[in-house]
Wavefront OBJ file of the C-alpha trace (Angstrom):
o trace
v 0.000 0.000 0.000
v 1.107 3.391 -0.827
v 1.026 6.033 2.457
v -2.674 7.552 3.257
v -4.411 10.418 2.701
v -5.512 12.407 5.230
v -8.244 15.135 4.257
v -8.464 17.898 7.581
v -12.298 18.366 7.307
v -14.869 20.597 8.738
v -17.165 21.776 6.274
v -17.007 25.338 7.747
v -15.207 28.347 8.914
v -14.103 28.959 12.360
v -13.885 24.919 13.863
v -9.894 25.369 14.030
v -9.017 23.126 10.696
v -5.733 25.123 9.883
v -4.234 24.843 12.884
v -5.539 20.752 13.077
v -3.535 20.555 9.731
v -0.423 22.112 10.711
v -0.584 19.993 13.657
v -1.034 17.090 11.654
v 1.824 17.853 9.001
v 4.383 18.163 12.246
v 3.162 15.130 13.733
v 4.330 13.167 10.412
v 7.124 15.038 9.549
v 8.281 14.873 12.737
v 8.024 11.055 12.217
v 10.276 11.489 9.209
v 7.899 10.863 6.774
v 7.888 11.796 3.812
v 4.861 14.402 2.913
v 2.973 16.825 0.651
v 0.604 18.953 1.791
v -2.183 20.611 -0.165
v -3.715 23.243 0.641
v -7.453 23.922 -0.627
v -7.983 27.226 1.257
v -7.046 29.342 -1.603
v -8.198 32.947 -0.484
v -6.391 32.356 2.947
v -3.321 29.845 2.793
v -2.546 30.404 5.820
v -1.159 26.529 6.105
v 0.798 26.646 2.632
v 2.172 30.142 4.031
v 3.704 28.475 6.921
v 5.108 25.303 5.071
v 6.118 26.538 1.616
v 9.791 26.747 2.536
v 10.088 23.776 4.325
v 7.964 21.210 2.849
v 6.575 19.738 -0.458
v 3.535 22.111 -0.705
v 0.489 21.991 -3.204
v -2.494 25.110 -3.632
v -5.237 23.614 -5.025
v -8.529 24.955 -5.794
v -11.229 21.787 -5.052
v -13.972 24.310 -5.659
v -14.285 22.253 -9.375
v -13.039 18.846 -11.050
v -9.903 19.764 -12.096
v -8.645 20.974 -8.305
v -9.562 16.878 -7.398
v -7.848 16.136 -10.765
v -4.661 17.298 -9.858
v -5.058 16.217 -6.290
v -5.718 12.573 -7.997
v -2.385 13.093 -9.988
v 0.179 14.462 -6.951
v -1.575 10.939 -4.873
v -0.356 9.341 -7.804
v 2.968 10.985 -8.911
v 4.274 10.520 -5.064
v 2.912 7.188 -3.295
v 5.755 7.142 -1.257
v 4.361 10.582 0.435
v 1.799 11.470 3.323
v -1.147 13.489 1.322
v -2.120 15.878 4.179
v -5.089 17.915 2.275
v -6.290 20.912 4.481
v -9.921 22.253 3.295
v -11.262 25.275 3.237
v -14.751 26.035 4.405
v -16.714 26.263 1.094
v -15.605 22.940 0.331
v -18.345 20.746 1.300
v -20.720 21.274 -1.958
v -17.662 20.738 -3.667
v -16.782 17.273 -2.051
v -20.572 15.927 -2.746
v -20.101 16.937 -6.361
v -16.256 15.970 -7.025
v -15.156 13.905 -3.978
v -16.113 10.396 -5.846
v -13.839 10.884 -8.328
v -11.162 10.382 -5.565
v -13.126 7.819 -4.002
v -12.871 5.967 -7.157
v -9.398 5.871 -7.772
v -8.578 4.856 -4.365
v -8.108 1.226 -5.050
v -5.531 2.149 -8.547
v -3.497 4.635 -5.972
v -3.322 2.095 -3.935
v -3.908 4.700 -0.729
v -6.728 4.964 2.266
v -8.481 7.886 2.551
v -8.933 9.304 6.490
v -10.484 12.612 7.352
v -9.950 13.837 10.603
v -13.506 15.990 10.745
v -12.819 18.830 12.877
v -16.145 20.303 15.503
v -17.232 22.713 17.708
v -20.032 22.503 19.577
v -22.447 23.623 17.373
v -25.300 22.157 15.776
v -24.055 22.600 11.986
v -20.321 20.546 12.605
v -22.859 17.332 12.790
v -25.042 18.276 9.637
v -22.006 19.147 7.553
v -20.577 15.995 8.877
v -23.325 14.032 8.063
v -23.003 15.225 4.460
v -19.437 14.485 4.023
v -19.996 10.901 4.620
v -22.613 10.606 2.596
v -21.107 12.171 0.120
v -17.410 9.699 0.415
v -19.055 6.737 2.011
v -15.250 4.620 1.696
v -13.148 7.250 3.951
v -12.619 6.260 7.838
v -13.738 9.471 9.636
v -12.404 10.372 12.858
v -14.041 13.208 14.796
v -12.007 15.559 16.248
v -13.226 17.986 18.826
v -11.308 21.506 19.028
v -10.576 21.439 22.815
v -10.206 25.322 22.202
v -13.967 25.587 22.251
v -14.158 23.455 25.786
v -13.499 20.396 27.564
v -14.777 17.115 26.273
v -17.909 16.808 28.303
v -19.141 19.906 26.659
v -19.361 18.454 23.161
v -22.804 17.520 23.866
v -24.369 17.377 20.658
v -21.613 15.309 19.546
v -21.178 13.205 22.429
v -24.673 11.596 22.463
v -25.717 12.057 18.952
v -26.751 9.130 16.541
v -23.693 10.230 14.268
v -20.914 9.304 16.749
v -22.258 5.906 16.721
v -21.953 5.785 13.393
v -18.605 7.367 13.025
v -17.589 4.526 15.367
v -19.623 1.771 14.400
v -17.707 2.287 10.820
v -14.226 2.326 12.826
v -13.708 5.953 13.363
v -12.361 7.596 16.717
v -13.517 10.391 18.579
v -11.020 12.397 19.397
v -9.940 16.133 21.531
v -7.812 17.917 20.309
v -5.729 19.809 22.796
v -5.892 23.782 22.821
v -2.999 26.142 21.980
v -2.330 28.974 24.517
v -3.278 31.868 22.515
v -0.650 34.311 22.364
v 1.214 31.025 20.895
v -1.305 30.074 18.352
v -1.170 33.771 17.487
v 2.669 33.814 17.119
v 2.517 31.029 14.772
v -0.201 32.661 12.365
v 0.800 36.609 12.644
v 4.344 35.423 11.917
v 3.371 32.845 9.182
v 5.635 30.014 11.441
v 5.239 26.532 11.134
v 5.368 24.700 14.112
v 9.113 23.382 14.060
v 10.692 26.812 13.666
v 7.922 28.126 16.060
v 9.372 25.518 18.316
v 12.874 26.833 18.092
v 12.700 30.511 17.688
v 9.998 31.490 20.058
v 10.298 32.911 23.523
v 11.138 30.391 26.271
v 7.851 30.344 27.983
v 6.003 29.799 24.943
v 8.109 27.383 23.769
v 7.584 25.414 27.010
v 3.760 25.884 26.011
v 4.020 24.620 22.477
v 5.755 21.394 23.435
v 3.194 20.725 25.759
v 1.289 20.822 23.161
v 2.786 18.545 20.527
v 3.028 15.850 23.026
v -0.860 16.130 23.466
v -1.154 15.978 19.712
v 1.530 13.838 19.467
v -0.738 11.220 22.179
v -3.637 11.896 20.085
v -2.886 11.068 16.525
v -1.019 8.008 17.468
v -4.366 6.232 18.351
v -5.190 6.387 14.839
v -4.996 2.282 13.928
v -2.235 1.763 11.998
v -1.242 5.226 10.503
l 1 2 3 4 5 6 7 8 9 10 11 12 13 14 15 16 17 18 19 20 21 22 23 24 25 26 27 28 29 30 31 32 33 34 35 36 37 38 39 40 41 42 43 44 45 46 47 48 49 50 51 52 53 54 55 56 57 58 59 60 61 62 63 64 65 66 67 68 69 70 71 72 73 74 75 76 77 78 79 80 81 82 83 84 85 86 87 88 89 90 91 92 93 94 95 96 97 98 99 100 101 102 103 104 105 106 107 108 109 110 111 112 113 114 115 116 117 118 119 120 121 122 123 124 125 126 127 128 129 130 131 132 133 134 135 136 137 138 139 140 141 142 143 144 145 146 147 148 149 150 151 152 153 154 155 156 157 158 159 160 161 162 163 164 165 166 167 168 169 170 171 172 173 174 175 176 177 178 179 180 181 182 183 184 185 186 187 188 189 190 191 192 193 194 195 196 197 198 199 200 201 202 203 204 205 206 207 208 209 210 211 212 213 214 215 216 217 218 219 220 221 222 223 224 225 226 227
């Protein structure tokens, strides 16, 4: 098998997806894996910003077919590499239209396709959600709830809805995802940083505060089976 994809979802604005992707692409690279990253939020890269120095980096629009055309074709022209795709918000409509022409070439790439589906605690993360896998019925979904909008009892909707036994009944995780002090997170955005320079240039305290942090991501993502 060639390495997975892994598609940071969310369906809207606001739920914390960048920051879930840069996490993400650290986690792996800090792995020493090899990886691309695409990202789909055209009108505010803020993810391809931080990593287009450092790392194999893709902007793709996924608004149409040819966006999921090329994304089909980078899969393809590097199956030794992670795909880390983060979306951007509009995406959704776009995924119900063009996502199964991904899900169809799965099997010739040779790759799994897992979304990590970024909440809040809002009604409209489970609708959108409910969409998506509709929409790409073969990816493994694993919700993953922004700790930066509360502690994991307060996912409510979430936590005793009819879609989290769904997402699990069809192998996916629920997950937290553990929040960034602010004046960190804000560092790494105002100064376009990703998070291994962040890690090393930053002031003491907050670096103390950031690799808190990566452990706790670091703890989460490795429950993933077998990524």
């Amino acid at each position: 098998m060639a390495k997975n994809i892994f598609l940071i979802g969310g369906g809207k604005g606001g739920v914390g997806k960048s920051l879930v992707s840069m996490a993400t692409v650290d986690y792996f690279l800090q792995r020493g894996e090899d990886l691309v990253l695409i990202d789909a939020d055209t009108s505010n890269p803020d993810v391809w910003k931080a990593y287009k120095d450092s790392t194999r980096t893709e902007l793709l629009d996924l608004d149409g077919a040819d966006g999921w055309i090329e994304l089909i074709n980078v899969a393809d022209n590097h199956p030794e590499s992670v795909i880390v795709i983060n979306s951007a918000a509009r995406n959704n409509k776009s995924v119900s239209a063009h996502g199964p022409i991904l899900s169809s070439t799965l099997p010739e790439l040779r790759r799994k396709l897992v979304t990590l589906w970024v909440i809040n605690r809002q009604r409209d993360s489970l609708e959108l959600l409910k969409e998506y896998m509709d929409a790409i019925p073969e990816t493994v979904v694993h919700v993953v709830r922004n700790g930066y909008f509360g502690e994991e009892r307060k996912f409510e909707l979430y936590n005793g809805s009819k879609r989290r036994g769904l997402v699990e009944e069809r192998g996916g995780l629920s997950l937290t995802f553990p929040d960034l002090a602010d004046r960190v997170s804000d560092d790494i955005y105002s100064k376009r940083m990703n998070i291994a320079l962040a890690a090393k240039d930053l002031p003491l305290g907050n670096r103390a505060e950031l690799h808190r942090w990566r452990a706790a991501v670091k703890a989460m993502l490795e429950r993933l089976p077998n990524e």
